[in-house]
N, C-alpha and C positions, 0 to 999 in steps of 0.2 A: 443271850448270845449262844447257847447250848444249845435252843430248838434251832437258830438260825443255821448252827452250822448241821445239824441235823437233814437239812434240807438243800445243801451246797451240792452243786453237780448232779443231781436230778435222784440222790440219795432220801429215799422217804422212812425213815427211819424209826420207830415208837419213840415216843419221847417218854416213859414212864422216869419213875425217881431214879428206879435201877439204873436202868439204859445210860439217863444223863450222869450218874455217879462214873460208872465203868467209862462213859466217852470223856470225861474230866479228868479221872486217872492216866486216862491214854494219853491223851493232849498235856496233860503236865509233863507225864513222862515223856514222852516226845520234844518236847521243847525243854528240858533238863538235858537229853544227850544230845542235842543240837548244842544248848550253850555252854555245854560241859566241851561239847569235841571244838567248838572256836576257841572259848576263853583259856583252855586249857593247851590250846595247838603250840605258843611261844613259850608260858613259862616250863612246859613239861621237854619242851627242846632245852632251858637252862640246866633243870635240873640232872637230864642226861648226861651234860658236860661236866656240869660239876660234879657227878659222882665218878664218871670217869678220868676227873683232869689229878687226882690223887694218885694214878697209876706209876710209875718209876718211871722214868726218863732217862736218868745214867745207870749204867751196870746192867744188872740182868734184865732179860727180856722176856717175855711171855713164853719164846717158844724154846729157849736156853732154863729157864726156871722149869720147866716140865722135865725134860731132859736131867736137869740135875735132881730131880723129886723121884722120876724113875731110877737113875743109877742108884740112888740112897735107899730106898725102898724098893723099886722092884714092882712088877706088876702091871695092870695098863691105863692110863689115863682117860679119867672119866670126864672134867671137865678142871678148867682153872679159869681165875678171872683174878682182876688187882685185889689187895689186900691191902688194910691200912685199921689197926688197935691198937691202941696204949704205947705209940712210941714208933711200933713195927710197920714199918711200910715194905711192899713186893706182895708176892703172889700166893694164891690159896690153892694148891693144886689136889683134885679128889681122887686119888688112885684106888682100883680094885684088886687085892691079893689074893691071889690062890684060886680067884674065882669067886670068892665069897664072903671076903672079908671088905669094907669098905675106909680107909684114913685118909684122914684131911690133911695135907703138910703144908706149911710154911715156909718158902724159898726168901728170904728179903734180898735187899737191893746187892748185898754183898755176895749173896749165892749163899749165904749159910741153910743150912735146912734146919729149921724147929714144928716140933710137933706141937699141932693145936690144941689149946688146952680147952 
């Protein structure tokens, strides 16, 4: 099957042991991120929702938990995204202070501000 495709398309290719090893590598790998990017096209859509369907829905909001992470600490917002450990659900906000300093604060659904341990 090797030499054959060695020859598809007007391809004259050596066929030594090397050659066919390396075109068999290629060809698996090839056909592993082909059925990697179909089989994996739906459930990696699930998984997207379900890591984000745990975000807060009543009370604070993404861009109100920032807001309240800045006035309590100060400083300017590097990123936030939802939050959800051991009970605590709301948002993880990354502010930089002074320039130079980097903390992680936890806003929950209530607006309380806790630092992450």
């Amino acid at each position: 099957m090797v030499a054959a495709l060695c020859k598809v398309g007007g391809m004259n290719l050596p066929t030594s042991r090397r050659n066919v090893r390396h075109l068999r590598k290629l060809l698996f790998g090839a056909l592993m991120c082909l059925a990697s990017g179909t089989l994996l096209a739906g459930p990696l859509d699930g998984i997207v929702k379900e890591a984000n369907s745990f975000a807060p829905t009543n009370g604070v909001t993404l861009k109100k938990a920032t807001e309240i992470a800045r006035n309590e600490r100060g400083g300017r917002v590097l990123s936030a995204k939802p939050y959800r450990r051991s009970g605590t659900i709301g948002y993880e906000v990354r502010l930089l202070i002074d320039g130079e300093r980097v903390v992680n604060v936890i806003v929950d659904t209530d607006g309380r501000v806790r630092n992450k341990k």
